[in-house]
N, C-alpha and C positions, 0 to 999 in steps of 0.2 A: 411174388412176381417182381421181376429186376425191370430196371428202365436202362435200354443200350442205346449208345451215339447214332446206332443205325436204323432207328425211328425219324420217319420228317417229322421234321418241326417248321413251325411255322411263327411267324413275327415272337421274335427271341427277343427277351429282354436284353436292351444296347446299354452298353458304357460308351460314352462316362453316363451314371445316372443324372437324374435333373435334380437339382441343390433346391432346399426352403430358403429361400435367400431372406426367410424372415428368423432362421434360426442359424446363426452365422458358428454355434458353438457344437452343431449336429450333423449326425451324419444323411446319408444323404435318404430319405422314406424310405425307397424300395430297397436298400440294403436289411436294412430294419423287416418292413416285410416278407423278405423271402428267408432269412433267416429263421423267422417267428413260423414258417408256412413251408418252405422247401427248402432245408440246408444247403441242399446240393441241386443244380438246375442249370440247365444248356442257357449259354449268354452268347452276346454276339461282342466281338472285342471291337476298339475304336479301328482299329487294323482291317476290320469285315469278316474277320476269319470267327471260328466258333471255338468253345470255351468249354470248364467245367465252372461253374463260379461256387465255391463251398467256404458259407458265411457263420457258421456254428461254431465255440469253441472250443468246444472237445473233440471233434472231427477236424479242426484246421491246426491244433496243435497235435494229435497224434499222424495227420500225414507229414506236418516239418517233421516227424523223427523217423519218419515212413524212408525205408532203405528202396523201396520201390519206383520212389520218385525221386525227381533230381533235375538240373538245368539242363541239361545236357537234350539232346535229341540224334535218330538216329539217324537222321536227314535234315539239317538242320536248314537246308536252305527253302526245305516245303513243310517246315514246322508253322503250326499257327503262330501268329505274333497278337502279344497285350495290345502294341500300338504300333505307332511308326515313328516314334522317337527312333536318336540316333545307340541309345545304350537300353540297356538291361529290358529288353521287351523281346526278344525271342531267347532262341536257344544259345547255350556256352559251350561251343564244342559238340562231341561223340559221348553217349556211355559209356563206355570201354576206357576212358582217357578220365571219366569226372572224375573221380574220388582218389585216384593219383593227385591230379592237378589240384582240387580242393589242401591235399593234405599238405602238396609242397605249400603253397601260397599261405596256409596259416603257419608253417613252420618256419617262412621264411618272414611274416612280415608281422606274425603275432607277439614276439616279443616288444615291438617299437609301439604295439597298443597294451601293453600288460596292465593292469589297476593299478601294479606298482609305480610302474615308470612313467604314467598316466599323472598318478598322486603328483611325482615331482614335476610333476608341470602348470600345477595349477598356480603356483608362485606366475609365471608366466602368462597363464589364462588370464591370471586376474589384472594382470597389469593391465591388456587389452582392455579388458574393458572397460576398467580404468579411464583409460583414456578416449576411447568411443562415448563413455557418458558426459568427459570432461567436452568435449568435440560439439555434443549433445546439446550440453548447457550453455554452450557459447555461439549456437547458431539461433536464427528466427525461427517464431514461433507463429504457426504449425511448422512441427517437423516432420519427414517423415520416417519414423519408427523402422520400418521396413530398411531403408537404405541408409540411416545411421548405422543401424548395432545389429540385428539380424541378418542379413545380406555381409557385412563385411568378418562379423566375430567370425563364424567357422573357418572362410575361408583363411584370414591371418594366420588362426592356429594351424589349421591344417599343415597350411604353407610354410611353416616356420618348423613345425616336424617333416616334414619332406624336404626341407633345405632350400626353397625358390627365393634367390634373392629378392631384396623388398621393392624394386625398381619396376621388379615383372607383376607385382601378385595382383596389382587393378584389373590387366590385360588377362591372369590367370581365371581371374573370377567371372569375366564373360566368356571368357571360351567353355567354363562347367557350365552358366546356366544356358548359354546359346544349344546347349547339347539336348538339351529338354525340350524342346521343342515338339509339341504335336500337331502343330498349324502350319509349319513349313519342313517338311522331312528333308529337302534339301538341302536348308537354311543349318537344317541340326547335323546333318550327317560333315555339313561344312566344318563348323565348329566344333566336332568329336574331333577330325582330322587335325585341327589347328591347334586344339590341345596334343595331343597326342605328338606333332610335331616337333610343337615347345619341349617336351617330355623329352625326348632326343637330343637337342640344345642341352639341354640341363644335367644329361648325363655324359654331353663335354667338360662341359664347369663341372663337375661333382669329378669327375676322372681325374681331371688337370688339379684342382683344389678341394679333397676331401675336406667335411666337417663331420658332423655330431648332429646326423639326421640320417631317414630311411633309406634315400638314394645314395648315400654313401656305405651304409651298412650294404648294401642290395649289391654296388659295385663291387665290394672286399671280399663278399664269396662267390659272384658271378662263374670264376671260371672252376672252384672246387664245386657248384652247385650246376654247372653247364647253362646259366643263364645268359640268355640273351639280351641284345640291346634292345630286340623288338619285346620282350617278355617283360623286360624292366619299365620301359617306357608305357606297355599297356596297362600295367601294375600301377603305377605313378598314376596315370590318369583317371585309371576305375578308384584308386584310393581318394583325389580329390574330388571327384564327382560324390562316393559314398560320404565321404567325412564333412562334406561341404552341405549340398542340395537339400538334405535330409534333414538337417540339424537347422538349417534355414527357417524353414518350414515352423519346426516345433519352438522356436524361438518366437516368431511374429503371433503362434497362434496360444503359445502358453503365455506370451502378453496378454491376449483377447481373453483369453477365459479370466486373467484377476480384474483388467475392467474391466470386463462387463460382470462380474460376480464380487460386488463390493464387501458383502459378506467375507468371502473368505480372502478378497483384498486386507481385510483391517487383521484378521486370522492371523496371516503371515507376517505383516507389520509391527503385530504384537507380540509373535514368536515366532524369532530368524530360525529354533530350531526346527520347524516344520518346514523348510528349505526342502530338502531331503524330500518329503512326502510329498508337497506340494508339483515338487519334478514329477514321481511319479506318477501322480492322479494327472499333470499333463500329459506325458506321457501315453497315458491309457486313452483319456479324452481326446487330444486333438485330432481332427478328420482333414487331414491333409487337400483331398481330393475327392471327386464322384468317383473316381476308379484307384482307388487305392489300393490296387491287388499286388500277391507276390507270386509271379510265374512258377511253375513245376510242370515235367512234363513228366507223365506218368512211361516209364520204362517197362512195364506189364501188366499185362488187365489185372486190374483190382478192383475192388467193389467198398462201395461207400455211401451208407447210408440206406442199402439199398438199391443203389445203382451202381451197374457195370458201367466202368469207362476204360473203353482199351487201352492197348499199349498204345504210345504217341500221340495220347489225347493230350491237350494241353488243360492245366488244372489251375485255377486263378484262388489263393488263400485270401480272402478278406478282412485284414485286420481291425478296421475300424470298426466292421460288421460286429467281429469276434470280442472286442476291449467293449463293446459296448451291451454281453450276453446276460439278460438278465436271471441266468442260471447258475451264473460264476461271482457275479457283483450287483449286487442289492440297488434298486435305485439308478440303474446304472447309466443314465441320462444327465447325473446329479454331479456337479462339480464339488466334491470333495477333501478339501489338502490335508483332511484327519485321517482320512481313507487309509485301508490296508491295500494299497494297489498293486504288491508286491508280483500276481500272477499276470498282469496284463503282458502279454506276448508281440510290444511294439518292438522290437529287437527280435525277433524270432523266436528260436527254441532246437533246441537240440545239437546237430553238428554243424550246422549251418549258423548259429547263434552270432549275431552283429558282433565282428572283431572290433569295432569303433566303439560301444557303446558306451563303455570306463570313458572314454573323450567324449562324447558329444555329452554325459551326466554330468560330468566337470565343466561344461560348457554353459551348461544350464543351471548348475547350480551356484555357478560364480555369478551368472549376471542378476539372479534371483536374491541372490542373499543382498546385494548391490543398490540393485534397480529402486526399489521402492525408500531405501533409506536414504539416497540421492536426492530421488522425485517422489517426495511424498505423495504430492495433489495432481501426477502422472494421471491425465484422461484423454479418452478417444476426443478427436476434435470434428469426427463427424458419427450421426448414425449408426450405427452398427452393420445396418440393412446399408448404407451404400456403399459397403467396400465391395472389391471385385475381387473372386478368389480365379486363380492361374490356375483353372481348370482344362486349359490348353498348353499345360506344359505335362510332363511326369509326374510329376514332386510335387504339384498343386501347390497351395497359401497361397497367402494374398498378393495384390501389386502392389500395392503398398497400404500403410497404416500409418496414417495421419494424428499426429498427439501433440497437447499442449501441459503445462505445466507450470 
């Protein structure tokens, strides 16, 4: 017998879940138990609206390759939403237009994220941070971690391959994280427009003064490609919000896993080559957030696990749930940096597979291979238990991370 959405249900488990604020490196319980107990199970989003939340990972990586789902919705303005951030929490458009729209947008902006042309940039990554450490080392101690090197590396990079001169990219980098917001929908939807604005601005400068970034590549085939200024501009923005926000994140919190995990602190210290491995055991590990789901809206009833969920259900993939399945990865609680973590699915999986991800790895494994031979005696300068993680934004981490040295 199937379980369908057209059952009441009553008192739904609600995101964002409630955090062990004693286990700063986990996810959050009930992730963990519904996983363990019901893969797949009606949630209530922080939006109020209802959900599928499917935390397993073999079921959350065969629906990313699931042709049956997709961002899209067929009504998009009475589709459920994740939240009430101002980006990526409802629907992108119609069915009928996704998988068009999908293929232009990798065909037009996948070359400028390739591993190759990626590679040649890490001469440049590394300089960054380079100089964020140098920046580091010459301020007072406590610093805070968060707003030295995490907060500003992505965005630099980002910004430097989309072309924003360097005058703008402070004022660029509040208007990505003002986006995030889940305490003021106002406040976010503000800040999506004011990015979005500058974005506009910037493909004056980029028209008038081509370089050797994305927004110029974007302008050169605009009118053989029928692109717009509105197309380009929204493109620019969703690319600094992904290449930015996200990378944020896994930098402050793949910090926290090597202090607090001295062990495989001294690991790394004593072998730069496990750089490499060490990214991706963070990668798999870090937990972002209580609700760190990835929208889908299922385009026709399908069935999963067991359970019917129709067309226009909204379907939430839980990756922290999935990187953390102790049916895929042994121990899988356990920080790592020897680990074979090559399957964890933070990047996704299938056609949808993070176009950033060759940049945000070069990101992480430049400040990694870096960081510790810099700051050897690098430690938290408070608790573990009193940091405050940005559970009231999208993108979750921390507010900041306090380190001395």
């Amino acid at each position: 017998m199937t379980i369908t959405s057209d059952l009441p249900v009553v008192d739904l488990p609600a995101l964002p879940f409630e955090r062990d604020q004693f286990d700063v490196n986990g996810i959050a319980p009930l992730f963990r138990e519904l996983r363990d107990t019901q893969p797949i199970v009606r949630v209530r989003t922080s939006a109020g609206d209802e959900a599928w939340l499917v935390t397993r990972y073999e079921e959350v990586k065969t629906l990313l390759n699931d042709p049956r789902l997709g961002r899209s919705h067929p009504e998009p303005a009475k589709a459920a939403r994740v939240a009430n951030a101002a980006v990526l929490t409802g629907p992108l458009g119609t069915p009928d237009k996704e998988v068009a729209a999908r293929q232009r947008f990798r065909r037009l902006i996948g070359p400028s994220f390739a591993a190759r042309r990626v590679e040649k940039l890490r001469g440049q990554v590394q300089e960054i941070v380079d100089q964020l450490l140098d920046d580091l080392a010459a301020s007072p101690q406590p610093a805070d971690f968060h707003e030295a090197l995490s907060f500003p590396l992505p965005v630099l990079v980002i910004c430097q391959l989309l072309g924003v001169p360097t005058e703008d990219r402070t004022e660029f980098r509040h208007y990505s994280a003002g986006a995030t917001a889940l305490d003021d929908p106002a406040a976010a939807k503000a800040a999506w427009e004011r990015l979005v604005a500058y974005m506009y601005r910037l493909i004056d400068i980029k028209r008038a003064e081509p370089g050797e970034d994305v927004f110029s590549d974007l302008l050169a085939v605009a009118e053989q490609e029928n692109l717009t200024d509105d197309e380009i501009a929204r493109m620019g923005a969703g690319l600094l919000f992904a290449g930015h926000e996200t990378t944020v994140t896994r930098l402050d919190l793949g910090t926290l896993l090597l202090l607090t995990h001295p062990d495989q602190r001294e690991k790394l210290q004593n072998d730069l080559s496990l750089v490499p491995s060490a990214v991706e055991e963070m990668l798999r590990m870090v937990a972002p957030s209580t609700q760190d789901v990835l929208p889908r809206y299922a385009h026709q009833d399908i069935t999963v696990c067991g359970t019917d969920v129709p067309a226009g259900d909204l379907v939430l993939l839980a990756f922290t749930a999935t990187n953390r399945d102790p049916d895929v990865f042994v121990d899988p609680d356990r920080f790592d940096i020897t680990r074979d973590s090559d399957r964890h699915i933070a990047f996704g999986h299938g056609p949808r597979f993070c176009i950033g991800s060759s940049l945000a790895r070069a990101e992480l494994q430049c400040l990694f291979a870096t960081l510790l031979v810099r700051f050897p005696n690098l430690q938290l300068a408070v608790p573990p238990a009193e940091l405050e993680f940005r559970d009231f934004t999208l993108t979750g981490g921390v507010t900041s991370l306090p380190v001395t040295w």
